[in-house]
C-alpha positions as CSV (number, residue, x, y, z in Angstrom):
1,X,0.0,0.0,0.0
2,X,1.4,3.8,-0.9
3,X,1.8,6.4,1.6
4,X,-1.2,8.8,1.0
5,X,-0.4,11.9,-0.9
6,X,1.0,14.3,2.3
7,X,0.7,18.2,2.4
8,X,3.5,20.6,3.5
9,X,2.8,20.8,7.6
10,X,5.9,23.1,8.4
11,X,9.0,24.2,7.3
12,X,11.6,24.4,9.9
13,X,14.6,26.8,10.4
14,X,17.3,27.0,12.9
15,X,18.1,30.3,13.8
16,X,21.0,31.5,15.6
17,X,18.9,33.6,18.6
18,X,14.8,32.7,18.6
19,X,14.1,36.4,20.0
20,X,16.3,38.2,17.2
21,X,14.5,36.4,14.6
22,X,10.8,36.9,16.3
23,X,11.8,40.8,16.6
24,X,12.7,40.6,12.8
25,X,9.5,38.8,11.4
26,X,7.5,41.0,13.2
27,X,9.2,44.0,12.8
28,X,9.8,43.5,8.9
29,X,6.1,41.5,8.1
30,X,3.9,42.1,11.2
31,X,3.9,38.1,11.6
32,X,3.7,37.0,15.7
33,X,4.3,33.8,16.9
34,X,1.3,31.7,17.4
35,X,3.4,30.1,20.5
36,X,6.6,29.6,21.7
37,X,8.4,26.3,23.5
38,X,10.8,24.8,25.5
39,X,12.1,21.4,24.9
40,X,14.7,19.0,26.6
41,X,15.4,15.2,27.2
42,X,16.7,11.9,25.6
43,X,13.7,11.4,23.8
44,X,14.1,14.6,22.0
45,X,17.5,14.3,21.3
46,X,17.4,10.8,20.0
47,X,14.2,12.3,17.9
48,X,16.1,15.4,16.3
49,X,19.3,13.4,16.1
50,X,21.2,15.8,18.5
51,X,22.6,14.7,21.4
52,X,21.9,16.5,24.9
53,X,19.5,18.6,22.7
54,X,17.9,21.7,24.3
55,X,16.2,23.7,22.2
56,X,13.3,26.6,21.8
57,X,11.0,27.3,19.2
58,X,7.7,29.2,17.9
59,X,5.7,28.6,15.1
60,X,4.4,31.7,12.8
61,X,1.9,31.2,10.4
62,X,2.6,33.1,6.8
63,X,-0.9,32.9,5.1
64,X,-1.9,29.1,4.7
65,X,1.6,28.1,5.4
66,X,3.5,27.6,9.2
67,X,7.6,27.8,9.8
68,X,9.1,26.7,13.0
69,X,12.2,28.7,14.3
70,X,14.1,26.7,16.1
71,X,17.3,27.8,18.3
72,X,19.3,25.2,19.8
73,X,21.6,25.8,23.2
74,X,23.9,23.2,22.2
75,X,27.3,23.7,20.5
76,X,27.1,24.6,16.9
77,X,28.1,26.5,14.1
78,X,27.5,30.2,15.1
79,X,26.4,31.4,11.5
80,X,25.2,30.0,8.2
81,X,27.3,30.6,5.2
82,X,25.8,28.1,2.7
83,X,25.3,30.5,-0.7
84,X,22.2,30.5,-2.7
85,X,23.9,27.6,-4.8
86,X,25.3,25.4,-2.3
87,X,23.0,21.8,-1.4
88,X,20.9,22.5,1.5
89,X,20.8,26.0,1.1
90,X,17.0,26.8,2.1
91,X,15.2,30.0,0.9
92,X,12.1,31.0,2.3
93,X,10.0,32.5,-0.4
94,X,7.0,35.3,0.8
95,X,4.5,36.6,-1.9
96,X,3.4,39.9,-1.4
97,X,1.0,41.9,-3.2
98,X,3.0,44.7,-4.6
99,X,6.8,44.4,-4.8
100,X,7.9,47.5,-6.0
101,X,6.0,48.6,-2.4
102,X,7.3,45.6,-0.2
103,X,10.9,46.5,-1.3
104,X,11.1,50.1,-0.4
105,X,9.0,49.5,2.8
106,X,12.3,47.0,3.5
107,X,14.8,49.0,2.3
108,X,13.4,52.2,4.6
109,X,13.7,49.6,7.6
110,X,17.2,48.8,6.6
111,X,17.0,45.5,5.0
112,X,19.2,45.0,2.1
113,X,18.5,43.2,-1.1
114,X,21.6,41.3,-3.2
115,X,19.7,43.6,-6.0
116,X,16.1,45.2,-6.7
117,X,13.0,43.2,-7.8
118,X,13.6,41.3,-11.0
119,X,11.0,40.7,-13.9
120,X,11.0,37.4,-15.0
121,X,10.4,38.0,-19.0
122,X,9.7,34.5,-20.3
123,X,9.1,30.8,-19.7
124,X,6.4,29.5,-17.1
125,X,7.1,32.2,-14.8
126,X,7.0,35.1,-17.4
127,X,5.4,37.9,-16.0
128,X,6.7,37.2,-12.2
129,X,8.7,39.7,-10.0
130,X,11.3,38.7,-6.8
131,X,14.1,39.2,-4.8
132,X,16.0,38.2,-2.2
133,X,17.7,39.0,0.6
134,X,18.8,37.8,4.1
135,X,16.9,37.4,7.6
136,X,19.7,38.4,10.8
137,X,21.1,34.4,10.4
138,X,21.8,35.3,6.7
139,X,19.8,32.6,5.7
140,X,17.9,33.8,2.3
141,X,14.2,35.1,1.9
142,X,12.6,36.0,-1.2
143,X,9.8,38.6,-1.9
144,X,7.5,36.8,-4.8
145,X,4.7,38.9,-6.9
146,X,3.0,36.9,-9.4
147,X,1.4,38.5,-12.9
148,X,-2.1,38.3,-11.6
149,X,-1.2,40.3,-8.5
150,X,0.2,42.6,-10.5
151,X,-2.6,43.1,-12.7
152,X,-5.0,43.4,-9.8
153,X,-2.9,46.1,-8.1
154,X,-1.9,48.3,-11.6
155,X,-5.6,48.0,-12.5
């Protein structure tokens, strides 16, 4: 018997500090945490596949979709330096309404961009806008507007 077609629960990062990254979704997106938790004990290391793993996180919901933030206080690497290209590399990708807006809005709150929004002129995302740029853990986000967006906001 096959496994039933799933659906996308969560996407989990690990951040470097759980409150820096809260103060930054909320600050940048207006997005609160719809809780926040405390976890410890063999179980859950043997479960995450860390040993001695402590860890906090909070879940924030981003339209239908949920992504933990997770901070461990365990030894580890202190930042993330995979690039864009590198396996494993994760991007979290936000569509917004109005690009053009959602990128000065940004900028004016001091978040920079590797460039402005880019217009995707052909193939089967012809029409599309993004960009990216990096949350305080440099891990990369991208701003996505789609054509019918676009249409509904130039209107």
């Amino acid at each position: 018997m096959a496994i039933a077609t799933p659906t996308l629960h969560h996407v989990g990062i690990t951040v470097g500090s759980l409150e820096r990254s809260l103060a930054f979704y909320r600050d940048m997106f207006g997005l609160e945490p719809l809780f926040e938790v405390t976890a410890e004990g063999p179980e859950l290391s043997a479960a995450v596949g860390v040993p001695g793993a402590r860890l906090r996180f909070a879940f924030i919901r981003i339209g239908a979709a949920e992504v933990e933030l997770l901070e461990y206080d365990n030894d580890r690497d202190a930042s993330f330096t995979r690039r864009n290209c590198d396996v494993g590399a994760p991007h979290l990708c936000l569509h917004v309404a109005d690009i053009a807006h959602s990128y000065q809005e940004l900028r004016a709150k001091g978040v920079s961009f590797y460039a402005p929004p880019l217009l995707i002129e052909s193939g089967p995302l012809a029409g599309c806008r993004f960009a990216y740029l990096r949350d305080p853990d440099g891990i990369t986000l991208e701003l996505f507007e789609t054509p019918s967006t676009t249409e509904s906001t130039d209107g």
